[in-house]
C-alpha positions as CSV (number, residue, x, y, z in Angstrom):
1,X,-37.4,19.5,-4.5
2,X,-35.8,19.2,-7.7
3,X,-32.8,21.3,-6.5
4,X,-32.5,18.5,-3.6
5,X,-32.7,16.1,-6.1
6,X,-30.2,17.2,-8.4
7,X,-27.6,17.8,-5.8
8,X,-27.9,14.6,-4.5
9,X,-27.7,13.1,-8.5
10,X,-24.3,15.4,-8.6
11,X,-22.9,14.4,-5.3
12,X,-23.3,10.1,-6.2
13,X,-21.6,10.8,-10.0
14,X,-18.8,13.3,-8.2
15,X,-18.2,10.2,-5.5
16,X,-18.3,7.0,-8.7
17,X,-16.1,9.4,-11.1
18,X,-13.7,10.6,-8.6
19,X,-13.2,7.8,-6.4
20,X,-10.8,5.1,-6.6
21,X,-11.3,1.5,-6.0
22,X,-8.1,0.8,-4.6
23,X,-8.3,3.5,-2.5
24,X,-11.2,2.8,-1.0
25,X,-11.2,-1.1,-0.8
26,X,-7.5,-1.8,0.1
27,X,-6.7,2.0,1.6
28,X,-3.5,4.0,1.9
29,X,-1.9,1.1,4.5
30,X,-1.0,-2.0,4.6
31,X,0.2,-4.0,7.3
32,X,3.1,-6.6,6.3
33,X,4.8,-9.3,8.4
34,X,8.5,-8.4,9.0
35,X,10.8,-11.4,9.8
36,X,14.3,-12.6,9.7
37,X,16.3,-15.6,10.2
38,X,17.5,-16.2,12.7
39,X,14.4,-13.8,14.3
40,X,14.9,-11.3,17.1
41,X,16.6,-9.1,15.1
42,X,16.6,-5.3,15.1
43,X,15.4,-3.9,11.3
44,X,14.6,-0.9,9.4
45,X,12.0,-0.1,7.4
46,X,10.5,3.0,6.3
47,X,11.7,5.1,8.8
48,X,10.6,2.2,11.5
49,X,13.2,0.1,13.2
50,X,11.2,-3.1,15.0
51,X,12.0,-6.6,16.2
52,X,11.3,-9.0,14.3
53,X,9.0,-10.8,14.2
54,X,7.0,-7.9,13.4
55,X,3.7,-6.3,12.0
56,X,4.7,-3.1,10.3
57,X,1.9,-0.6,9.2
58,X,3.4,0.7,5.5
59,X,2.1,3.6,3.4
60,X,1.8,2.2,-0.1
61,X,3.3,4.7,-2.0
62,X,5.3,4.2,-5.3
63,X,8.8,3.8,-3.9
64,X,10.8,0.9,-3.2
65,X,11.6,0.3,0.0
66,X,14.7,-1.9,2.3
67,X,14.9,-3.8,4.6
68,X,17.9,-3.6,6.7
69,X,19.8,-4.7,9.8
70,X,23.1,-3.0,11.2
71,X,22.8,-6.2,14.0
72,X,22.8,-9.0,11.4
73,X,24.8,-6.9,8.2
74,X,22.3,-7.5,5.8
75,X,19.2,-6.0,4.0
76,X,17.0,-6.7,1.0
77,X,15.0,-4.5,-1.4
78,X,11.1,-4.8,-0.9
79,X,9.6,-3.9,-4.2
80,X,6.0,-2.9,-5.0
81,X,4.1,-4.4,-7.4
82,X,0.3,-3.2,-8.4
83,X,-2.2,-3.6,-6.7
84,X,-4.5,-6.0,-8.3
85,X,-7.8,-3.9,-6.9
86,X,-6.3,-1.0,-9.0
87,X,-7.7,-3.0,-12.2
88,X,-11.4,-2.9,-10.8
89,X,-11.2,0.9,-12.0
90,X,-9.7,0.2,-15.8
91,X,-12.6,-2.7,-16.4
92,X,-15.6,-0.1,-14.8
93,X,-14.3,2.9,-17.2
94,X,-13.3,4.7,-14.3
95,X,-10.0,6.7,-15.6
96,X,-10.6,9.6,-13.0
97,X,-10.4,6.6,-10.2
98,X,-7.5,5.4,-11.7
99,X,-5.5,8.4,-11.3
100,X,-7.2,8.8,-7.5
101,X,-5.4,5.6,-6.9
102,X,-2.5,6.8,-8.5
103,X,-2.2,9.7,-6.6
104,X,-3.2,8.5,-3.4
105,X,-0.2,5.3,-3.5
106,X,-3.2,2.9,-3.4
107,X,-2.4,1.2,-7.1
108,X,0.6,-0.2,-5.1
109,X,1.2,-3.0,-2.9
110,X,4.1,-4.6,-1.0
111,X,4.2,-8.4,-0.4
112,X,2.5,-9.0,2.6
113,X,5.6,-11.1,4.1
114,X,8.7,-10.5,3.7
115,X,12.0,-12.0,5.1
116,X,15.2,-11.0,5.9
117,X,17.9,-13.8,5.8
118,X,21.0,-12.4,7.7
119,X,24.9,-13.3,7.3
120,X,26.1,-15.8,9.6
């Protein structure tokens, strides 16, 4: 019984220590709103080239990213800024969670719209 016990004990402190809060509250995605003016314009992003308007599924990671369009001769540089869940893990004393976060991408965020105005 105490074996049980102790396991379990081990497994919760492994899970609070190693765990980020970012991580698990805001994840290794995030979905932001791609536009551009005038709209119905063919863009890249990550990889991705959509119509916008668009809903684009990014992995937060800790590089820049742009926005760009052949079609409309313009593009923009989407920046990431930290996540402000990240700081859940610095006020609870959780350093190991901080570098989970870290590791993971999830300490980052990209605005959740963003805009591309092309060249008329």
């Amino acid at each position: 019984m105490k074996k049980t016990s102790l396991l379990v004990a081990f497994s919760i402190g492994s899970a609070v220590l190693f765990s980020g809060c970012a991580t698990i509250l805001s994840g290794k995605t995030q979905a932001v709103n791609v536009t551009s003016n005038p709209s119905n314009k063919m863009v890249k992003i990550d990889g991705r080239t959509v119509q916008t308007p668009s809903i684009v599924t990014l992995e937060r990671g800790k590089d820049n990213l742009v926005l760009k369009s052949d079609e409309c001769g313009s593009q923009k540089l989407v920046s990431k800024h930290i996540n402000p869940v990240f700081f859940v893990n610095i006020l609870s004393g959780g350093a190991f969670g901080s570098t989970t976060d870290y590791a993971t991408g999830a300490m980052w965020k990209y605005d959740e719209n963003i805009n591309l105005e092309c060249r008329q």
